[in-house]
C-alpha positions in Angstrom: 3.1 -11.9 15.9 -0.4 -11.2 16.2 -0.3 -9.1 19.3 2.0 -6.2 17.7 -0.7 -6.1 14.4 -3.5 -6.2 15.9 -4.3 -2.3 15.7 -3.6 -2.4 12.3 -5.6 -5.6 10.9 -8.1 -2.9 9.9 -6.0 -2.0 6.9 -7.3 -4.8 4.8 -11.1 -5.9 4.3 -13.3 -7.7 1.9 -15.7 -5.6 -0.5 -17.8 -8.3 -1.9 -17.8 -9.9 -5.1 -18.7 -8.7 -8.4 -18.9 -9.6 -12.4 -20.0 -13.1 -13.6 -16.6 -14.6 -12.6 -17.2 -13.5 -8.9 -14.4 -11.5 -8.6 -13.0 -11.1 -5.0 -13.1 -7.0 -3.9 -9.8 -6.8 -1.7 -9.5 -3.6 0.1 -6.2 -2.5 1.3 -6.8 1.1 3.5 -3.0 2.7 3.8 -4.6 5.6 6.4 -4.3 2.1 8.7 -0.8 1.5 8.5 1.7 2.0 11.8 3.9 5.0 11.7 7.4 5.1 10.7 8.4 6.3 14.2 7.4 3.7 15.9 11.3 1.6 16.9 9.6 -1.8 15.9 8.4 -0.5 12.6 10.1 -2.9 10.3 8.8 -5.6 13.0 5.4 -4.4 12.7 5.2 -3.9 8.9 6.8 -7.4 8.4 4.1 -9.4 10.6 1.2 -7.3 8.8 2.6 -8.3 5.4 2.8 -11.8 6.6 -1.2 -11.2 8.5 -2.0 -9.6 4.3 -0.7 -12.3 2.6 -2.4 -15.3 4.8 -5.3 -13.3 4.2 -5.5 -13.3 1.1 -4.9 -16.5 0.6 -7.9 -17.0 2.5 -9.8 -15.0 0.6 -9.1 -15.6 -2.7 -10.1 -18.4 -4.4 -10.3 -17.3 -7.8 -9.6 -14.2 -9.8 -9.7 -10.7 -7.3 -9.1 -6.8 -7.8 -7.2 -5.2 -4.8 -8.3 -1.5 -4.0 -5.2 0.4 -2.9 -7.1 3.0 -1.1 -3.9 6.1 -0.7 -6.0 9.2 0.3 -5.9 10.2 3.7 -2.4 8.8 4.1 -0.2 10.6 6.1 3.6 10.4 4.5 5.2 8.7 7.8 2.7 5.9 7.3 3.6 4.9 3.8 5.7 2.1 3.5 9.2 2.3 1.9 10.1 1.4 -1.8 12.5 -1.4 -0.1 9.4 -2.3 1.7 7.0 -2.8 -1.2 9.4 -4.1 -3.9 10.3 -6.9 -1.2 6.8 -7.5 -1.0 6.0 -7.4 -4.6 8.9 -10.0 -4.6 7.2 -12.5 -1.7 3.8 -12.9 -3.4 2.8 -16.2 -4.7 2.6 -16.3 -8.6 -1.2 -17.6 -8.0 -2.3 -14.5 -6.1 0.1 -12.6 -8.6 -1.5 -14.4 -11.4 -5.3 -14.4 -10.0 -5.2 -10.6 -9.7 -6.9 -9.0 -12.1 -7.2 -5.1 -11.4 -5.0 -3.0 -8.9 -6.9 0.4 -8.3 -4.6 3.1 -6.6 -7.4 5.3 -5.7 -6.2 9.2 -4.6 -2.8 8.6 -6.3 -0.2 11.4 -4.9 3.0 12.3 -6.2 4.7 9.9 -4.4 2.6 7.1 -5.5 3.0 7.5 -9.2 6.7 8.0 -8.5 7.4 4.3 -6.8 5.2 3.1 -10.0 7.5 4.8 -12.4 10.3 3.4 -10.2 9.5 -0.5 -9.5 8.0 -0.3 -13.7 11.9 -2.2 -14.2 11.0 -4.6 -11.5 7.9 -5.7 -12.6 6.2 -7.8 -15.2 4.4 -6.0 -18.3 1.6 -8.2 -17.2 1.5 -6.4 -14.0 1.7 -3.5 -14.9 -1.0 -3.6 -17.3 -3.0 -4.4 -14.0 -2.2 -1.4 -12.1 -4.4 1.6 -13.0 -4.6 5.6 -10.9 -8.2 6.1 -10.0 -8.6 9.8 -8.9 -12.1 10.1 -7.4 -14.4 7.3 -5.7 -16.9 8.7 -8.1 -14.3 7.1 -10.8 -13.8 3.8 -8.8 -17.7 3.3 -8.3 -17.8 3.1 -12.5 -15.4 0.3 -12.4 -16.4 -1.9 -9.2 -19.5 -1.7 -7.1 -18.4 -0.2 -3.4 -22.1 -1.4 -2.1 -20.1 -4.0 0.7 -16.7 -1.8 0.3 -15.5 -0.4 3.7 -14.2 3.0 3.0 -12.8 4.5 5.9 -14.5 8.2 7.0 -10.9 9.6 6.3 -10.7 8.8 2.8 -14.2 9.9 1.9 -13.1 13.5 3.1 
């Protein structure tokens, strides 16, 4: 349902390309999720899983890093662990497969907690994907942010 995600279609953008492999920049912005409170909420967060994944389907072609950007994130706008592991679950083993980085930039608390907790539900392969960036500064050392859209709230 296109009409219910349409205010938050800004939460994923393209960042370019970088490296000799081309590697797709996927940027997924969290400040732009829909708030638990809303009574369609599961509705909402189902449909923009389902707009993400077709997406990046699009997207990708090839090998791609996706840029979890947290900061900025009010807590009743992060999804669930229920939400996520389903998620995690859903994804094609080729985008699984063709990811190559997974940069959780402005990790809280609560971030590094559901890491510790899905670890078990997981590959090792993964999770050796899946690295805490604290700064921009730090994320601009391991992929160019020349085309990445960083919302003003983040960069706060």
């Amino acid at each position: 349902d296109m009409r219910v995600i349409e205010p938050y279609k800004k939460v994923l953008s393209h960042g370019g390309y970088f490296g000799e492999d081309r590697q797709a920049i996927i940027v997924f912005s969290a400040c732009h999720l829909p708030d638990r409170c809303r009574r369609d909420y599961d509705y909402v967060m189902d449909n923009l899983f389902l707009y993400v994944l077709s997406t990046l389907d699009e997207l990708v072609v090839d090998s791609y890093v996706l840029i979890y950007l947290h900061g900025a994130t009010e807590r009743s706008k992060m999804p669930s662990f229920g939400w996520l592991k389903r998620c995690y679950q859903m994804i094609d083993r080729r985008l699984r497969k063709n990811l190559k980085g997974l940069y959780l930039v402005h990790p809280t608390f609560w971030l590094k907690t559901i890491v510790i907790m899905t670890r078990p539900f997981i590959s090792s392969k993964f999770s050796r994907k899946l690295r805490f960036v604290y700064s921009l500064e730090e994320l601009s050392w391991v992929v160019p942010l020349d085309h990445v859209c960083i919302p003003d709230k983040v960069k706060q």
